[in-house]
C-alpha positions as a Python dict, from the first residue, in 0.01 Angstrom:
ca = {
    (1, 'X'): (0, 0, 0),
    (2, 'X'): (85, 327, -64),
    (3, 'X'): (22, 667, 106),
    (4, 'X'): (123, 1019, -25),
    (5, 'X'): (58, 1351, 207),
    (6, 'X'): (287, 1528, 378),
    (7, 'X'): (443, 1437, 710),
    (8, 'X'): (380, 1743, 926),
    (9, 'X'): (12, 1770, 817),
    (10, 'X'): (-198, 1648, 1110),
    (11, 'X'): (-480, 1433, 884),
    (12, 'X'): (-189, 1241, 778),
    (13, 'X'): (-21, 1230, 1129),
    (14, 'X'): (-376, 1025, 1253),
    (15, 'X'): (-366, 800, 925),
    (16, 'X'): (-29, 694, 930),
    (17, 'X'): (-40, 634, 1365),
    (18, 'X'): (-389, 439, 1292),
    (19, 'X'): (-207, 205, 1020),
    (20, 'X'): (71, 139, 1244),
    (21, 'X'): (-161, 76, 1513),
    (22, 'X'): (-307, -194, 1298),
    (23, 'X'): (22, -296, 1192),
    (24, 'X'): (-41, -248, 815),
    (25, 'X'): (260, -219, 622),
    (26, 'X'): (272, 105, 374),
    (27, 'X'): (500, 316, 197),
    (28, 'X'): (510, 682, 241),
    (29, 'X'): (514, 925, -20),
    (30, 'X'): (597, 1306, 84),
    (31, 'X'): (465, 1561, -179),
    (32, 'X'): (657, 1841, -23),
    (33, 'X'): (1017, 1670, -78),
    (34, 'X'): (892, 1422, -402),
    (35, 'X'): (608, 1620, -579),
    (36, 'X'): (344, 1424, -787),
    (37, 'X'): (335, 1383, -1135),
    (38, 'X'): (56, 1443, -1364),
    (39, 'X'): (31, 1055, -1459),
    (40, 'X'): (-22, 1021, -1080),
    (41, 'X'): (-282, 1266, -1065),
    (42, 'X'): (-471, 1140, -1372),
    (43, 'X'): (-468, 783, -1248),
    (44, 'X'): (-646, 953, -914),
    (45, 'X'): (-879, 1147, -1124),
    (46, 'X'): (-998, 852, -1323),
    (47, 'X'): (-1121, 649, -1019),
    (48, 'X'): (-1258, 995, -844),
    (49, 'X'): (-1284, 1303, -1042),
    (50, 'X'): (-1069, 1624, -992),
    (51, 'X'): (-1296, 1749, -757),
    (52, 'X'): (-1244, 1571, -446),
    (53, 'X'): (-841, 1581, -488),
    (54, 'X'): (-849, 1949, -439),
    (55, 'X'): (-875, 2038, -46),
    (56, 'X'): (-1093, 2365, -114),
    (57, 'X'): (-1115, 2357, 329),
    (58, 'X'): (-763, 2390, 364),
    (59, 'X'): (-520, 2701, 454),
    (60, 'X'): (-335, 2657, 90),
    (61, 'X'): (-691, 2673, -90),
    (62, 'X'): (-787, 2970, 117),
    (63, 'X'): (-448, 3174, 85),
    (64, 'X'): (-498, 3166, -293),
    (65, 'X'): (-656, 3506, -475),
    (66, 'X'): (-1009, 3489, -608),
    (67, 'X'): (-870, 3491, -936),
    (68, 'X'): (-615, 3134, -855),
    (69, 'X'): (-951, 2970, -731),
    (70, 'X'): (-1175, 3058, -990),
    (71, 'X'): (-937, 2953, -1223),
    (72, 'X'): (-941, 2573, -1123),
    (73, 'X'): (-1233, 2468, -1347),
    (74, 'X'): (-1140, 2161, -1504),
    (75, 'X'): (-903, 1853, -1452),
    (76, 'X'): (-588, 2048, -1671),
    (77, 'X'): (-608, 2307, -1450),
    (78, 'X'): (-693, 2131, -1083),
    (79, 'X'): (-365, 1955, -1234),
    (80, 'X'): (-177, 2227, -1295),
    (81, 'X'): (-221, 2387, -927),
    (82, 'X'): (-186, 2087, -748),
    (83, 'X'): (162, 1997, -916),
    (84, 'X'): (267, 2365, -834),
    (85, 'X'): (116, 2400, -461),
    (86, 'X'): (101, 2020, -364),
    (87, 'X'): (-24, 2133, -9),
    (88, 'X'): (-352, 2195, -178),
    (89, 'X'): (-417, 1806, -271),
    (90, 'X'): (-658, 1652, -7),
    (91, 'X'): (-445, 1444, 219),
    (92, 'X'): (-381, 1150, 260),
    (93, 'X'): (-437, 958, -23),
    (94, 'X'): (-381, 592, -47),
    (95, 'X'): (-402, 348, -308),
    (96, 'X'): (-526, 42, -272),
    (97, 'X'): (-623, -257, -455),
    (98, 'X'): (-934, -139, -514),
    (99, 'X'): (-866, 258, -581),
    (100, 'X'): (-807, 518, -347),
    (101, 'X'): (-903, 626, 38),
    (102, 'X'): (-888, 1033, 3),
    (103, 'X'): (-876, 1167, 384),
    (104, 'X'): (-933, 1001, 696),
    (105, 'X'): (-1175, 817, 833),
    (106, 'X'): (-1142, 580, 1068),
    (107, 'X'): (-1468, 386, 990),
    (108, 'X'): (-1358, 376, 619),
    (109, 'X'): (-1018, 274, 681),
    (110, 'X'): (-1139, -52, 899),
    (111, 'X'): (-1374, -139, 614),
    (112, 'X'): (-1152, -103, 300),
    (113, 'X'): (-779, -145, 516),
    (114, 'X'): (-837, -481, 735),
}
């Protein structure tokens, strides 16, 4: 399994202490020190849209002009923003077998995780 976020963020800090706690093996992937490729993000996109990969709740969202945000209107340009300002990608977001787990929830994780 693999998880990207970034290490200091505190969604990811509860994911990746809740896997261990289960003791389920994962690798971590840290946007802030290894990016994320477009590939990446259109292999995310095609299992859940653009939409829910950009964190429009978050502090990075928020500190961006009216003009950045209303820009963001399709997939090329979610892309384009979250390869730029990776801190704006919903975090974490793991892949599984199955797809992805975007966030976390703890309920979700037992089902889809154990």
């Amino acid at each position: 399994m693999h998880v990207y976020g970034i290490k200091n963020c505190n969604t990811v800090k509860k994911a990746l202490d809740w896997l261990s706690k289960e003791g389920i093996a994962y690798t971590f992937h840290d946007f802030k020190k290894e990016g994320i490729t477009e590939e990446k993000l259109r292999t995310w996109e095609n299992q859940t849209g653009w939409e829910p990969l950009v964190n429009k709740r978050g502090t990075t969202w928020r500190q961006l002009s009216p003009e950045e945000q209303h820009a963001v209107v399709d997939a090329a340009s979610a892309n384009r923003l979250m390869q730029a300002k990776t801190s704006v990608i919903k975090r974490p977001v793991i892949e599984i077998p199955k797809g992805i787990i975007l966030g976390f929830n703890e309920n979700e994780y037992q089902a889809k995780l154990k």
